[in-house]
Steps between C-alpha positions, in 0.01 A plus 500: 500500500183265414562138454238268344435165653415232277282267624565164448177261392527257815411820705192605324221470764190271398158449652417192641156376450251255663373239237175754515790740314469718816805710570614396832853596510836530315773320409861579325506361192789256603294347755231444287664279286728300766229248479114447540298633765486864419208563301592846274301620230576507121326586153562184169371698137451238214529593205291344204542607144175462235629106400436440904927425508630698840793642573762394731816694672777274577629597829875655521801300634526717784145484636500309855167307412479282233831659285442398143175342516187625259262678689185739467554779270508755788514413866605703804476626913261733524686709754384682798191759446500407149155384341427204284495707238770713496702186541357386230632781302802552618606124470376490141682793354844390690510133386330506149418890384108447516387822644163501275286170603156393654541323776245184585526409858484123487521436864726451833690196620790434755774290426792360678829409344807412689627860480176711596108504563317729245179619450435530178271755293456320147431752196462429128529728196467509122828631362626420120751794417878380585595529864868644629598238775746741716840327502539647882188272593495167250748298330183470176186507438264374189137339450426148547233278382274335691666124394843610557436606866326168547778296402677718731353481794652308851794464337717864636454710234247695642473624895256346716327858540417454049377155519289588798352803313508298205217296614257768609574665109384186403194436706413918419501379135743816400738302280236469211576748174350827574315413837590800686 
């Protein structure tokens, strides 16, 4: 008789990184996020429609980081021996259904929260056609303007991880109409 084992997410395996991004080790997933201090990898998409609004996933109840808060439209580990890329991908078709987009690679940054150190791989895209937030992964998920995330922001509606990337979409000039 064969039995499949289901693995539970706190035992995924995830690379740890210097704060060059360098692999140096690895990690289960629970004690990544039992505080700061061990730097793992993960991929943020933004998405922008055509009127420069982007598109948010409020995260589910039962996420262990930041339940309920607005966040990037697709965020995620990249796991062990998977590329930037292919993280990329997968994350985007699980959480919102985008399997067709252009990446732009806006940069890298680390940061720490009281639940984990990430380093962060920051991509943009132009999307307008409807996106299917997967119930599994978000609680909702819709576009935003520009003035309503302002009057958002420091106040806990968003994570620390969106405001943070937030800021570089701003300096990167990517929230104006049809920039990308």
């Amino acid at each position: 008789m064969i039995h499949s084992i289901t693995m539970h997410p706190d035992d995924e395996k995830l690379p740890l990184v210097n704060p060059r991004g360098e692999v140096v080790g690895e990690a289960f997933r629970r004690q990544c996020h039992q505080g700061p201090g061990l730097l793992h990898p993960v991929v943020h998409l933004h998405v922008i429609n055509h009127a420069g609004e982007i598109y948010l996933q409020k995260r589910s109840a039962r996420k262990d980081v930041f339940p309920r808060r607005w966040d990037t439209a697709v965020g995620g580990h990249i796991a062990c021996g998977e590329s930037i890329e292919q993280a990329l991908k997968r994350e985007a078709q699980e959480e919102i259904g985008l399997s067709e987009f252009i990446p732009k690679a806006l940069g890298t940054h680390t940061i720490d929260t009281p639940h984990e150190s990430e380093f962060v791989y920051v991509f943009v895209t132009r999307h307008d056609t409807p996106l299917r937030p997967n119930p599994d992964e978000l609680e909702d998920g819709r576009f935003w303007t520009r003035d309503a995330i302002e009057a958002s922001l420091g106040t806990g509606v968003f994570t620390p991880n969106f405001e943070k990337d937030y800021e570089l979409l701003k300096r990167a000039g990517t929230l104006q109409p049809a920039h990308l």
